[in-house]
Structure formats: C-alpha cells, structure tokens
ZAMARGU-4260 file (C-alpha; in steps of 0.2 Angstrom, whole numbers, plus 5000, padded with zeros to 4 digits):
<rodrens>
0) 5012/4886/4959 | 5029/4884/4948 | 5031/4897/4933 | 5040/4892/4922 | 5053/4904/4916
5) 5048/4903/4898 | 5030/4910/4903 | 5038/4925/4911 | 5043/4943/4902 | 5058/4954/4906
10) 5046/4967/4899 | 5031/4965/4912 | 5036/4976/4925 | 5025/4975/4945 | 5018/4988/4953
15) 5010/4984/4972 | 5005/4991/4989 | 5002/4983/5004 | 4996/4987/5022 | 5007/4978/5033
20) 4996/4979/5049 | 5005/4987/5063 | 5024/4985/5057 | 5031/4990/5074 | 5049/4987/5079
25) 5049/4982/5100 | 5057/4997/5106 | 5044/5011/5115 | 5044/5028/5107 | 5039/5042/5121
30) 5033/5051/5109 | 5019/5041/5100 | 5005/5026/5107 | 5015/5012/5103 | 5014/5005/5123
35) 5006/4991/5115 | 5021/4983/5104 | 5033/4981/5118 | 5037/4968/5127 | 5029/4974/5141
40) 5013/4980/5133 | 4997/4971/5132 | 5002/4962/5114 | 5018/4955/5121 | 5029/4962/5106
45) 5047/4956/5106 | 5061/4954/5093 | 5058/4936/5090 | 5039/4941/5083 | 5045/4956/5078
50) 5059/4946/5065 | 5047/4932/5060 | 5033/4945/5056 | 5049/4953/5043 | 5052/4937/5035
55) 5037/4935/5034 | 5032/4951/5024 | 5047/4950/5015 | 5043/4932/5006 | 5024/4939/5002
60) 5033/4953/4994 | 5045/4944/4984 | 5032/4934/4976 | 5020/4949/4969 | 5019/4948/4952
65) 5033/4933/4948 | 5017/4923/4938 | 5024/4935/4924 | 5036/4944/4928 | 5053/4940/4930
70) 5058/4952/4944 | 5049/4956/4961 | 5041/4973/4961 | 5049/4987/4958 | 5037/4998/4966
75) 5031/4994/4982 | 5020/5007/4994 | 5019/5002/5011 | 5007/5008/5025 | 5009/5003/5045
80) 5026/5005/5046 | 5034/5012/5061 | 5047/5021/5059 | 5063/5021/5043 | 5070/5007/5055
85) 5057/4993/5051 | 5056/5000/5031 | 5074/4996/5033 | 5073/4980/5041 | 5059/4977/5027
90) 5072/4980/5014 | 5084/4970/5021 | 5075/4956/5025 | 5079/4937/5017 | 5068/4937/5001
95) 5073/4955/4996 | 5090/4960/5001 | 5097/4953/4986 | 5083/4963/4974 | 5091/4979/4978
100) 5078/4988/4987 | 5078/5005/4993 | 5065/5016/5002 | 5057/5032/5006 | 5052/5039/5021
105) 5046/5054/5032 | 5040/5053/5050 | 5018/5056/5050 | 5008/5065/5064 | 4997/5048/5066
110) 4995/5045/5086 | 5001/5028/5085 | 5015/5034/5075 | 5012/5023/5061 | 5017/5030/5044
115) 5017/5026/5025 | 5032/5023/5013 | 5038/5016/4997 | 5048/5003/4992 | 5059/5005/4974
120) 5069/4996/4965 | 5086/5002/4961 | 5089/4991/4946 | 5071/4999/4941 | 5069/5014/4949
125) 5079/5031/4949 | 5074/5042/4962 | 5072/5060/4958 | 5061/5067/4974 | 5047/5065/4985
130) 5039/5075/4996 | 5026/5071/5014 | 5010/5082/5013 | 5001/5082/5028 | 4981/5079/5030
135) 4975/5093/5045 | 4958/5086/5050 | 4949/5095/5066 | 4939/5084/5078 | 4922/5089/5086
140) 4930/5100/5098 | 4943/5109/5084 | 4956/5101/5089 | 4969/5094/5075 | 4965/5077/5073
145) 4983/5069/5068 | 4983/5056/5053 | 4995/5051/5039 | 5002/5060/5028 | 5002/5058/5009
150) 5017/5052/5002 | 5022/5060/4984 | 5038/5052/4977 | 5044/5054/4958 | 5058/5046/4947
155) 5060/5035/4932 | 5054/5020/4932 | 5064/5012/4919 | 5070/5027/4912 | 5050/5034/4912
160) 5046/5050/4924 | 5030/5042/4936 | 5023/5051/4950 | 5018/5041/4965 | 5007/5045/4978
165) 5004/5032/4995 | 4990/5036/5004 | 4984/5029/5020 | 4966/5037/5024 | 4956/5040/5039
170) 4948/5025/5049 | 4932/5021/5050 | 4932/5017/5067 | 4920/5030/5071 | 4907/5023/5059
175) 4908/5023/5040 | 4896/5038/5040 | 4903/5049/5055 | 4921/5048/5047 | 4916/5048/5030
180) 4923/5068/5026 | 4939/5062/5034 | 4942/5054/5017 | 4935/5066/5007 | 4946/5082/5013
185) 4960/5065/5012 | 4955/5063/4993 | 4954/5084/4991 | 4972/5086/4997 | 4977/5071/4985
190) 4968/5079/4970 | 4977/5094/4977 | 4993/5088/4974 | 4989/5080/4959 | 4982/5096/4951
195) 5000/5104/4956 | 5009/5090/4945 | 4998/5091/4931 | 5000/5110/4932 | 5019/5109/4927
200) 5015/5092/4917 | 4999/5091/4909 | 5001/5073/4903 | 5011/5066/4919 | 5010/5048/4920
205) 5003/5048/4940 | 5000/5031/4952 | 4988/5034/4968 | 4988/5020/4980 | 4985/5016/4995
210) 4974/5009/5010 | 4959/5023/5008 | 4947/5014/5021 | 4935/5013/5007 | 4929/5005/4993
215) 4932/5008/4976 | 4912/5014/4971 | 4915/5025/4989 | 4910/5043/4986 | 4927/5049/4992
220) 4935/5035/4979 | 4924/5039/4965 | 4917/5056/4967 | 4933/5065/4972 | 4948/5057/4966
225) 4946/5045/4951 | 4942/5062/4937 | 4940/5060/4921 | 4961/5058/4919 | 4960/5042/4929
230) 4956/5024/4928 | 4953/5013/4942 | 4959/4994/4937 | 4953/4988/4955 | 4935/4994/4951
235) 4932/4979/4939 | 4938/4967/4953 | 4922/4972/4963 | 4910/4959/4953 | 4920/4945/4958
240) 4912/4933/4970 | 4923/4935/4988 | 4937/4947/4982 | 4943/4958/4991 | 4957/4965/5001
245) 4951/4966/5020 | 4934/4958/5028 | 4926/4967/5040 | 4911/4957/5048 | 4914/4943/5037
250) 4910/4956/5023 | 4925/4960/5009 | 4932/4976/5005 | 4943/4980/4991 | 4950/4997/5002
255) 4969/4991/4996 | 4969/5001/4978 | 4980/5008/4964 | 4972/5021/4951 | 4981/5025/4937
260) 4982/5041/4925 | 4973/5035/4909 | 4988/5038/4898 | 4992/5022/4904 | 4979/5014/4895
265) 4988/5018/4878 | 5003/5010/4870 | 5007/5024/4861 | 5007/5037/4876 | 5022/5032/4884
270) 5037/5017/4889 | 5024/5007/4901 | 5006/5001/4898 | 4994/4994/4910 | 4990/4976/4908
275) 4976/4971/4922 | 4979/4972/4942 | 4974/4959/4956 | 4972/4956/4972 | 4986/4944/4981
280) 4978/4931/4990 | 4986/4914/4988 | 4979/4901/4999 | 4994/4901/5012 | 4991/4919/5015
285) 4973/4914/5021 | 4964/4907/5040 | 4963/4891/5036 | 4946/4885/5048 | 4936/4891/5059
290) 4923/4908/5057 | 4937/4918/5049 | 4941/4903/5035 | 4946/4912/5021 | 4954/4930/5026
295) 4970/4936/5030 | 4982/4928/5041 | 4984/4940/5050 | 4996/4945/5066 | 4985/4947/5080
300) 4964/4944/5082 | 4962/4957/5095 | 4975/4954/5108 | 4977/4937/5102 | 4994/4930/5093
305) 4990/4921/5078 | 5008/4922/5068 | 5003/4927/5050 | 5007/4941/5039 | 4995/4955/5040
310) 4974/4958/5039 | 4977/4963/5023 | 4982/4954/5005 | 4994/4967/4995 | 4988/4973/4978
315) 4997/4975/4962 | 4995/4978/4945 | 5006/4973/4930 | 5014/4986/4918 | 5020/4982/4898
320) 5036/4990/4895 | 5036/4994/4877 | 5053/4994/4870
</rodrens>
C-alpha cells in the first residue's frame, strides 16, 4: 500500500530485527557445518540463490517501518548470518546501499557457524562500541555445547546513547522442555550484561532483541529477563488472532521480540519515546496455498527450494524522537 509522504514523520524513527533463515554465502568453511549450502551439498546452494535470496531480504528491509517513517530502519539486528561477508553483501544490496548502512559483527562458536549482527544507520547511528559475549552451555556428557553469542553494541542513536543487545537463543529442537535451561542460563548471561551497564548507568536506555526460541509469556522471557526496568511491547501482540512471527505445527509463535527499558515509555525521560511495535507480515511475504497458506515464505521446506525470503516476518517497533 502507498503512503503518502504527508502521513510520514521525519521524527518517527524504526527500530527492527529479523531472523534471516540460514544467510549462507556458497563457499564451504572447513571449519563449521555449512556442507549443506554449497553447490555440492544436499540443498544445492549456489550464487544465483544465494544473490536473489539478498535482494530479496534487502527489499523486506527497506520497507520496515516506511507506513510512518520517512527513513528505513536505522536499527536493524540480524540472526542467521554467515559470516561479515553476507552482512556485507546485506548492506550492499539494491534496496539499502543507498541508506548508508553499516554493520557489526564478531565470528560465534555456533556448529553451523551462523552468527548474529546489527545493521546501523550512519545518518542515524553513531557507533561508539560493541562487544560478543559468549553463552558456555555443557551437554549431557559436559561437553561445551557451542551456540551464539550475545551481541552488545552501543552508540547514539540520533545523538541519544542506547545500548543494544542481539540475542539468538538455544533451539528447541531437542523438545521445548529438555532445552528449556538453555534459554534461561541464555536469558542469565543477558541480565548479566545488562546489570553490568546499569551498574555504570543506572537509567541507560537498553533494547534486547532477538530470536529467543520462545514466547513472550515463556518463563525464560518473562521470568528471567523482562524485570521490573523493562517493557515488553510484543507481549500485547500475543491476544491477536493468528500473529505471530514463526509457525511451528501450524501453531504461531511471536519468538522474534524487542524489549525495551521502561524509560522509554516516558517523554520526559529522554530524546526517543516508544510509540507501539509490530510484526512485519504483508501478504507478499506469506505461502500463498496449500497446508502452509498464510506463513512465511520461506527459502527452503526441508530440502525443498521454495524462493522466498525467510521462515520468519522481521519485527519492529516505532520510536518518537522528541525535539
């Protein structure tokens, strides 16, 4: 749908995440199980896929958060990336190469060698530091269990210091139960770090997000991160018939999420504001027929090519900038 420019505000600024699913470039690390995205492997990955699957990402991207504001986001987290190359190529692609988009990076320990990153801005976004904190998890036999690190980047975000933390939790491919303390020792470490920034800054103005394989109302979600300093704008989203971010078993879940510090509930607490937050999923970013009607378009049902963008709608919420 068209916007037109008068119902747009130079002063609504987008913030968004978005899990990617599997943003691998064709060429085989030795170091990582990416066999599968090669030409060779069982998925058939090559650089004709690879540069659709760009474009492709980059036009969802471009398009978060223009029904009111007159920019692209100028915060992007990203999970399922690769490697720096493909954030790069991300960056560079069509829609965004002209929105001056940077990004932040650091190599994970994940097995498959995916990893998280963030997406900035430049005209928005002035980079002051980040940091990767890694999540040492010990499987049945104590043997480190490698998973993603969390992501801390901070700067000003038109001329306002924010803290940012991208977070990409464990699976539950072991069953939501048997993995469930994966996520909670993931949420501990992210209250960790989040007490280590309030420590030096009591009122810092903090955004978690992320892909945290749960829900919102999920005990490691509710009970472990989102404290009495936070708000959680996706919760609300929750009592909405059929929304969500992922389905799973033709069941939705809303495990894409960013959780706010409730100083950015107040006007008078700062430069930006929370307006509301939503869940990207515009028609043409759904299956159109058959028993999937209605989720994401995504790359590949199992070791089938399908073309579409990923198994998961990006999130975003809007920011006031008060003058």
């Amino acid at each position: 749908m068209f916007t037109p420019l008068s119902k747009k505000n130079k002063n609504i600024t987008t913030v968004a995440f978005y899990n990617v699913e599997n943003l691998f470039d064709t060429v085989d690390d030795p170091h990582t199980f990416d066999d599968d995205f090669t030409s060779e492997g069982k998925k058939h990955w090559n650089t004709k896929r690879y540069r659709d699957k760009i474009k492709k990402l980059g036009t969802v991207i471009s398009k978060l958060g223009n029904e009111q504001s007159l920019h692209p986001p100028a915060l992007v987290g990203l999970v399922e990336v690769e490697n720096a190359k493909v954030v790069h190529d991300l960056a560079n692609s069509a829609d965004l190469r002209k929105h001056h988009y940077d990004f932040v990076h650091y190599d994970s320990p994940d097995d498959r060698g995916i990893d998280v990153a963030l997406l900035y801005n430049k005209q928005f976004f002035e980079l002051l530091g980040s940091e990767n904190f890694p999540l040492y998890l010990e499987d049945t036999q104590g043997k480190r269990d490698y998973t993603r690190d969390i992501l801390v980047v901070y700067g000003n975000l038109n001329g306002e210091l924010v803290h940012i933390l991208v977070n990409h939790w464990p699976s539950r491919g072991e069953g939501k139960e048997k993995s469930e303390f994966k996520r909670i020792e993931a949420a501990k470490l992210a209250k960790n770090i989040i007490n280590e920034i309030q420590a030096k800054s009591f009122d810092a103005k903090i955004i978690i997000m992320g892909d945290f394989n749960d829900d919102p109302t999920s005990k490691s979600i509710k009970e472990h991160l989102v404290t009495e300093d936070f708000y959680n704008p996706m919760e609300s989203l929750l009592d909405r018939d059929s929304v969500g971010s992922l389905t799973y078993k033709s069941k939705w879940n809303l495990f894409d999420q960013i959780i706010i510090t409730k100083n950015f509930l107040k006007p008078e607490s700062g430069k930006h504001h929370l307006k509301y937050a939503e869940v990207f999923n515009k028609e043409w970013l759904k299956i159109f027929r058959g028993k999937l009607k209605g989720s994401p378009f995504r790359t590949y049902i199992g070791p089938w090519y399908q073309g579409g963008f990923s198994d998961h709608f990006p999130v975003y919420l809007y920011l006031k900038k008060e003058d």
